[in-house]
C-alpha positions in Angstrom: 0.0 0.0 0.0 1.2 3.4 -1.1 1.8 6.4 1.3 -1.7 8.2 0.9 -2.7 11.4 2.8 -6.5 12.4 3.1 -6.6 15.8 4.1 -9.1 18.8 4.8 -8.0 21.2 1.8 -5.7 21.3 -1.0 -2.9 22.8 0.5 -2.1 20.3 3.3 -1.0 17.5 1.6 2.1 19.1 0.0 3.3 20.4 3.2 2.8 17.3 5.0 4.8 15.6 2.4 8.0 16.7 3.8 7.4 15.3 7.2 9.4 11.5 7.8 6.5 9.2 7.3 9.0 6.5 7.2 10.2 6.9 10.5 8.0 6.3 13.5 6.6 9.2 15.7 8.7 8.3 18.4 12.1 8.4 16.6 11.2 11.9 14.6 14.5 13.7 14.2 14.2 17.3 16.4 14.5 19.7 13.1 11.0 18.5 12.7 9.5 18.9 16.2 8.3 21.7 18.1 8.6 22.1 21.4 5.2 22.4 23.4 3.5 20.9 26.5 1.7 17.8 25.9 -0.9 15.7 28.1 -1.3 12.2 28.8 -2.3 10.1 25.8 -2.6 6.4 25.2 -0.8 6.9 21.8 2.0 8.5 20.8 2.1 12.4 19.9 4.2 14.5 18.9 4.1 18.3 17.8 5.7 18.9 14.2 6.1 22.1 12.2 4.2 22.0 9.2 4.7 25.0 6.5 3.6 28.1 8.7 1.6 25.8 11.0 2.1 23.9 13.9 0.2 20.5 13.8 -0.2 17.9 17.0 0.7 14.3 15.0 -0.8 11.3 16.8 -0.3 7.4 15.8 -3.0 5.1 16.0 -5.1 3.1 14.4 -6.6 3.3 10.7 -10.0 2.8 11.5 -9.7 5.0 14.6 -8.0 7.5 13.0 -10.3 7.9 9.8 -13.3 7.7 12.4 -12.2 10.6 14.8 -11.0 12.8 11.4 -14.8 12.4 10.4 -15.9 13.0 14.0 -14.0 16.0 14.8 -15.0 17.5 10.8 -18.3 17.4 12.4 -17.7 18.9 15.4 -16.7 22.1 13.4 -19.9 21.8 11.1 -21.6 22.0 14.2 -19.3 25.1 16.2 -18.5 22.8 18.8 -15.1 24.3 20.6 -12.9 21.3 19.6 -9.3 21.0 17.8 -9.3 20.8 13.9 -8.8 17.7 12.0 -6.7 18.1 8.7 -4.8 15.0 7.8 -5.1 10.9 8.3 -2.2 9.6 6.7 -2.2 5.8 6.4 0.2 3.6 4.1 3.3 4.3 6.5 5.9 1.6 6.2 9.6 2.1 7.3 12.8 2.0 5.6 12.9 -2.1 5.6 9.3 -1.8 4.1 7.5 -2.3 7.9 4.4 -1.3 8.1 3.8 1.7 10.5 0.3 2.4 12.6 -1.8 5.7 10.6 -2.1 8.9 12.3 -4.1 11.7 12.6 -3.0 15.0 12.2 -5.5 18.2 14.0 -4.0 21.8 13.7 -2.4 23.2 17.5 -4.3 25.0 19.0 -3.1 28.6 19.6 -2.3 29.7 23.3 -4.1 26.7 24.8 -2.7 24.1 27.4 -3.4 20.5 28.8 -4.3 20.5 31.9 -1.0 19.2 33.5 1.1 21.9 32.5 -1.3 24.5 34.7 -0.3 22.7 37.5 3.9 22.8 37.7 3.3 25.2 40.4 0.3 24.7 43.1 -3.6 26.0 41.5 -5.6 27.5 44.0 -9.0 26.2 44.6 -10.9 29.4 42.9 -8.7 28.6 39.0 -9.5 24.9 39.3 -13.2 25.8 39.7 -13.0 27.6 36.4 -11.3 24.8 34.7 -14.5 22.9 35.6 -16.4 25.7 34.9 -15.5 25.7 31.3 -15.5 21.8 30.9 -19.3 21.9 32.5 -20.0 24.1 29.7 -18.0 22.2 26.8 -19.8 18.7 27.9 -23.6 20.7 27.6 -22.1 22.3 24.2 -21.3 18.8 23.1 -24.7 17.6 24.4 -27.2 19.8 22.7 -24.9 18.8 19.5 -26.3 15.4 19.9 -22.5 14.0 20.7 -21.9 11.7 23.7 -17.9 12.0 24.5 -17.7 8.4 26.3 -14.6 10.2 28.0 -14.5 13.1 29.3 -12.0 14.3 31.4 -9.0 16.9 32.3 -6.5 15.0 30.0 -8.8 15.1 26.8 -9.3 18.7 27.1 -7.6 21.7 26.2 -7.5 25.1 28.0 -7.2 28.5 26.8 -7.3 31.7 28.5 -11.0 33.8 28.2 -11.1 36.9 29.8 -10.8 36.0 33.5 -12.1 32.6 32.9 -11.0 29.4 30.6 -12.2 28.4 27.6 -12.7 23.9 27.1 -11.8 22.5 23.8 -12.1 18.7 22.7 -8.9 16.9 21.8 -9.5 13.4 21.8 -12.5 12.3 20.0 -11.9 8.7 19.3 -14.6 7.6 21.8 -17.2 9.9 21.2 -21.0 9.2 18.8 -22.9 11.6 17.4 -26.6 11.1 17.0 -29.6 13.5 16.6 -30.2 13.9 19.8 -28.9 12.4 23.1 -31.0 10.4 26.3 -31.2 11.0 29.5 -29.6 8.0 30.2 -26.6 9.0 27.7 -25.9 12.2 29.0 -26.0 10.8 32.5 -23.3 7.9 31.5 -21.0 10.9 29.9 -21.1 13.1 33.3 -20.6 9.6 35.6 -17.3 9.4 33.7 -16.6 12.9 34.3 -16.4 12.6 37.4 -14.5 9.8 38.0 -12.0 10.7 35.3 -11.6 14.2 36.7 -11.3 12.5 40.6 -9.0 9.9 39.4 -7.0 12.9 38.0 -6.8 14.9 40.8 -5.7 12.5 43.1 -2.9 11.5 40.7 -1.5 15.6 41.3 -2.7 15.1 44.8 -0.1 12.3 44.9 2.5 14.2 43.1 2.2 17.0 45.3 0.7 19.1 42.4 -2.2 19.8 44.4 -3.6 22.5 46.8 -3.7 21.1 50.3 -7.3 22.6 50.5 -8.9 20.6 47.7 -10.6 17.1 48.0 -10.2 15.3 44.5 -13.2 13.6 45.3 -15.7 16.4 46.0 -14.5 18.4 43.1 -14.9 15.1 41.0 -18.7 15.6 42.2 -18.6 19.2 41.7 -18.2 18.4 37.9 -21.8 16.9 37.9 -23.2 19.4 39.5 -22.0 22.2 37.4 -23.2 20.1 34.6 -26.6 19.8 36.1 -27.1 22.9 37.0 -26.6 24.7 33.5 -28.5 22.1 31.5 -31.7 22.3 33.7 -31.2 26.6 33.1 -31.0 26.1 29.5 -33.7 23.4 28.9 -36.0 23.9 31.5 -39.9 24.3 30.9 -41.2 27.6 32.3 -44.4 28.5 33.4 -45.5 32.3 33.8 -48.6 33.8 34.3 -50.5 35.3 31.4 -50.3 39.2 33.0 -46.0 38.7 33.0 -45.1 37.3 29.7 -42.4 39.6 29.5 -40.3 37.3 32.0 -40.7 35.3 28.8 -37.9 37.8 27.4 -36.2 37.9 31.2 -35.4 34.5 30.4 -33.9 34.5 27.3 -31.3 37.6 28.5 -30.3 34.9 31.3 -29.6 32.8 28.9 -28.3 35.6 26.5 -25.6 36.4 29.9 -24.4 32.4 30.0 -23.8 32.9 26.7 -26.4 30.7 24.7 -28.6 32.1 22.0 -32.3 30.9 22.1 -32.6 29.7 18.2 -36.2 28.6 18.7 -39.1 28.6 21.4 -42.0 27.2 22.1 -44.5 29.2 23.6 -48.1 28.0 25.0 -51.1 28.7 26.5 -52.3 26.9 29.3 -55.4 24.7 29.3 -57.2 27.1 31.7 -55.4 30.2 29.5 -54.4 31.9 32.9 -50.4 31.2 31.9 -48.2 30.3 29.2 -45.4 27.6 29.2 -41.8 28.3 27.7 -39.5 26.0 26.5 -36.3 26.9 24.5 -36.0 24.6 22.5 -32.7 24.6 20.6 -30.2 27.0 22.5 -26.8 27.9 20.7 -23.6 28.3 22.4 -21.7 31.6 21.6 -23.8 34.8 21.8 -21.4 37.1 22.6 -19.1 36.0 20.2 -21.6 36.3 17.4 -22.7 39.6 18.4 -18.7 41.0 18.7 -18.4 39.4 14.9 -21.0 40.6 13.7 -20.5 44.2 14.6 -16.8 44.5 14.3 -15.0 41.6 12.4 -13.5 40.3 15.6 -13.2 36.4 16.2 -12.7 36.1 20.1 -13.7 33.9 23.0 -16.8 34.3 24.4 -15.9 36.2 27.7 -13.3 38.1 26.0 -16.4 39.0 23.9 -18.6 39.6 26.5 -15.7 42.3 28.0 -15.2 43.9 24.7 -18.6 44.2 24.2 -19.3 46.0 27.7 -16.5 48.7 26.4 -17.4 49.2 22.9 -21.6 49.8 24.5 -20.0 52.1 26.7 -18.2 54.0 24.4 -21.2 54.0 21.5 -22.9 56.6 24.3 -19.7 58.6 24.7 -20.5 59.5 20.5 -22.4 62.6 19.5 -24.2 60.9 16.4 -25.2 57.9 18.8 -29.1 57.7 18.3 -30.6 54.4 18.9 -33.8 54.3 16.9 -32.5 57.2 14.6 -32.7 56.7 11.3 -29.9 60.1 11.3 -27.7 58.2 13.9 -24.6 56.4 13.1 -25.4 52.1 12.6 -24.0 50.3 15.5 -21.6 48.8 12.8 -20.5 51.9 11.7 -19.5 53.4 15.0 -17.9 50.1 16.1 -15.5 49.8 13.6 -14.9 53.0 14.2 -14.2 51.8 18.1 -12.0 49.3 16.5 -9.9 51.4 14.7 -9.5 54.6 17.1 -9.6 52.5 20.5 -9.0 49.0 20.5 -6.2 48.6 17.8 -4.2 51.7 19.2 -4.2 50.4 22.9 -3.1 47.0 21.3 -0.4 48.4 19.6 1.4 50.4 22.5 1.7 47.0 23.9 5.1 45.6 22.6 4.6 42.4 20.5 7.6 40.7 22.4 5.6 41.4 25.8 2.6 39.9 24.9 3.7 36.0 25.1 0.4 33.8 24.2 -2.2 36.0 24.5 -4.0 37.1 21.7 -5.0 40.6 20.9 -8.8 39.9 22.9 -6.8 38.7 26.0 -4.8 41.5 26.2 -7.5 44.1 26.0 -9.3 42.3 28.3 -6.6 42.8 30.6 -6.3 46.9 29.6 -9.6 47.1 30.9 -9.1 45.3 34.4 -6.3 46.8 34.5 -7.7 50.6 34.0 -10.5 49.8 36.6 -8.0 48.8 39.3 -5.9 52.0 38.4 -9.2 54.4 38.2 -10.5 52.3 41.6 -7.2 53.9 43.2 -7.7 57.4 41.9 -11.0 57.5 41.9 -11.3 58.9 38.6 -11.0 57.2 35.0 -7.3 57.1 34.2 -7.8 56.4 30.8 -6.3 53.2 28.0 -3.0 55.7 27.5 -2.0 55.8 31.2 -3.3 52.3 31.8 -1.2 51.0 29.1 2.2 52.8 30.8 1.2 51.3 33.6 0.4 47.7 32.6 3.5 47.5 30.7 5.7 48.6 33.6 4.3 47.0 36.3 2.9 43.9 34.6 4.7 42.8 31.7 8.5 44.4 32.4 11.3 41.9 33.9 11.0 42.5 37.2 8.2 45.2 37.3 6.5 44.0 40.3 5.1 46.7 42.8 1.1 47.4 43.6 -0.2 47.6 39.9 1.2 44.5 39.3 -0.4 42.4 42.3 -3.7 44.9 41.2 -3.6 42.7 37.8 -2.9 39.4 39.0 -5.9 39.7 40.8 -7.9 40.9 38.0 -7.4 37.8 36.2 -9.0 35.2 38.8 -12.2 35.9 37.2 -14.2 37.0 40.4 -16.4 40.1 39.9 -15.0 43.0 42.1 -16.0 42.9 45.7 -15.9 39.3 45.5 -13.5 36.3 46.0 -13.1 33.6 43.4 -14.5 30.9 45.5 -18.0 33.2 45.9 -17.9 33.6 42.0 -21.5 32.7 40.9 -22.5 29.4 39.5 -24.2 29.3 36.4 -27.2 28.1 37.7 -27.4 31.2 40.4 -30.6 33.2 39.8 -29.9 36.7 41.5 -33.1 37.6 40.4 -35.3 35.2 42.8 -37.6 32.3 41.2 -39.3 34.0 38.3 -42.2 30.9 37.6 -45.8 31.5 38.7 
């Protein structure tokens, strides 16, 4: 059999040709490799430059390897946060005419991590509640896809930084079915392995002295389900309201609108007696603040990086004279934010040195501009302003050695809690500040 690479788009099999198919992963010569953390896997993988990219190369089997391509090709029709297949390459043999196992070739992910390489120094209870966070909310994702993962856990995950939060992608999808829609009983089998992966896990750093003294693998294990739990039964739940308040009809869906889920269709009722009406979203998208940011401005970012540029560039839409909701003489809201794009947020990026800005994309690190100007405009009790905050962030943040008060201000600011709150009080997703809105 003949060296044959099936591949995504045209120009990936030409740059893939130059990689030693001939020699097992294992034994790849360093000019070929790329340095980068990797996580536990029951194969081997390896890292590899490929042309201008930098793809994650992983042996296994042909049928396994053809199946999760197709699987994760999905996964993208379906904007489910997961890595991107481009490549199975199968017909390997060595140099004495061995065969050698397929394998299947996903782009690397950009700024992301496994899970193992957040803890080399100790995490503290409140960041690996947001790494739970975000898998809770990658497992529903996957869910209302119709796609049970048959393993989820830490190590088949990917992390990436999302304001003051993390963002969950899929690596490993070799166990996972998709179907048109999920049971109970499925769903329930795929968070049961959650939390004993994610226990099992913990206990494994626990034992490597990886792990903060405060945290019991087991109960975060079970915290898992019930993070899970409690953001399905918001998003799917049946509502009932009485007839004189169907505008908690629209309550609801901004809820969902702030967990960042779009409401794609509803079902809406009366009652048999006609004194109420039942709601029921019935197929809720992930993503709304994304969406909205790209729609309006061009900018692909994660979706609490979105949500924080989003809160800035409302903000500054009122600071305009020709700002007229309703209007027809006012500015479009696409008009003015461009314009916010190129006079505020491109300008603040650029004052930050490229060389300074390690991982993090241009999103992150305006995020982290505008924690950074609150703390500062906390302190002097007036808005300092993106030019000042820059200066600052750069010389007490980012500098060799900067250190000082600004620089504890904006570690804090990236623990994700709301201000006047610690990051073990952060609220769940299920939290309802509002007080039970059903009649």
């Amino acid at each position: 059999m003949e060296l044959q690479i099936t591949a995504t788009s045209a120009e990936h099999p030409a740059v893939l040709l130059d990689l030693p198919w001939g020699v097992p992963l294992a034994e790849w010569p360093e000019k070929h490799l790329v340095a980068l953390p990797r996580g536990i896997s029951r194969h081997v993988v390896r890292f590899a430059r490929a042309g201008d990219e930098v793809v994650a190369v992983k042996e296994v089997g042909e049928w396994a390897a053809v199946r999760e391509y197709e699987l994760l090709r999905d996964l993208d029709r379906l904007a489910v946060p997961a890595v991107d297949a481009l490549a199975v390459v199968t017909g390997r043999r060595d140099g004495r005419g061995e065969p050698l196992e397929p394998v299947l070739i996903t782009r690397h992910l950009d700024g992301s991590l496994p899970y193992r390489s957040m803890f080399e120094t100790t995490m503290r209870p409140g960041t690996i509640n947001r790494l739970l966070d975000a898998l809770a909310v990658l497992l529903v994702r996957l869910h209302l896809s119709g796609f049970a993962w048959g393993d989820c856990s830490l190590s088949n995950t990917l992390f990436r930084r999302d304001a003051g939060a993390y963002a969950a992608y899929l690596v490993d999808a070799e166990t996972g079915q998709l179907q048109p829609r999920l049971s109970h009983g499925q769903r329930e089998y795929d968070v049961e392995i959650a939390r004993v992966n994610i226990s099992g896990e913990l206990m494994d750093l626990e034992a490597g002295g990886s792990l903060h003294p405060s945290v019991d693998p087991v109960a975060f294990g079970t915290a898992i389900a019930e993070r899970y739990g409690e953001l399905w039964h918001e998003l799917t739940r049946q509502s009932v309201y009485p007839l004189a308040k169907r505008h908690y009809i629209d309550r609801r869906i901004r809820r969902l609108n702030d967990l960042g889920f779009d409401v794609a269709e509803m079902q809406i009722q009366a009652t048999p007696d006609g004194d109420a009406v039942t709601f029921l979203p019935k197929v809720v998208d992930a993503g709304h603040h994304q969406r909205q940011l790209l729609r309006l401005t061009g900018m692909d970012a994660e979706e609490n990086q979105a949500r924080s540029l989003l809160r800035d560039l409302e903000t500054w839409m009122v600071s305009q004279q020709d700002y007229a909701p309703g209007d027809p003489l006012g500015a479009r809201p696409e008009v003015l934010a461009h314009r916010w794009v190129r006079d505020v947020f491109r300008p603040a990026v650029r004052l930050v040195p490229r060389e300074l800005r390690g991982s993090a994309d241009t999103a992150q690190i305006y995020h982290e501009l505008l924690e950074h100007r609150w703390l500062l405009s906390e302190r002097a009790r007036h808005d300092v302003g993106l030019e000042a905050t820059v200066e600052d962030y750069i010389r007490t943040v980012l500098r060799p050695g900067g250190g000082g008060e600004g620089a504890k201000a904006a570690a804090g600011a990236g623990t994700g809690a709301a201000p006047g709150r610690g990051p073990e009080t952060a609220a769940a997703p299920g939290d309802d500040p509002e007080g039970a809105e059903e009649g």
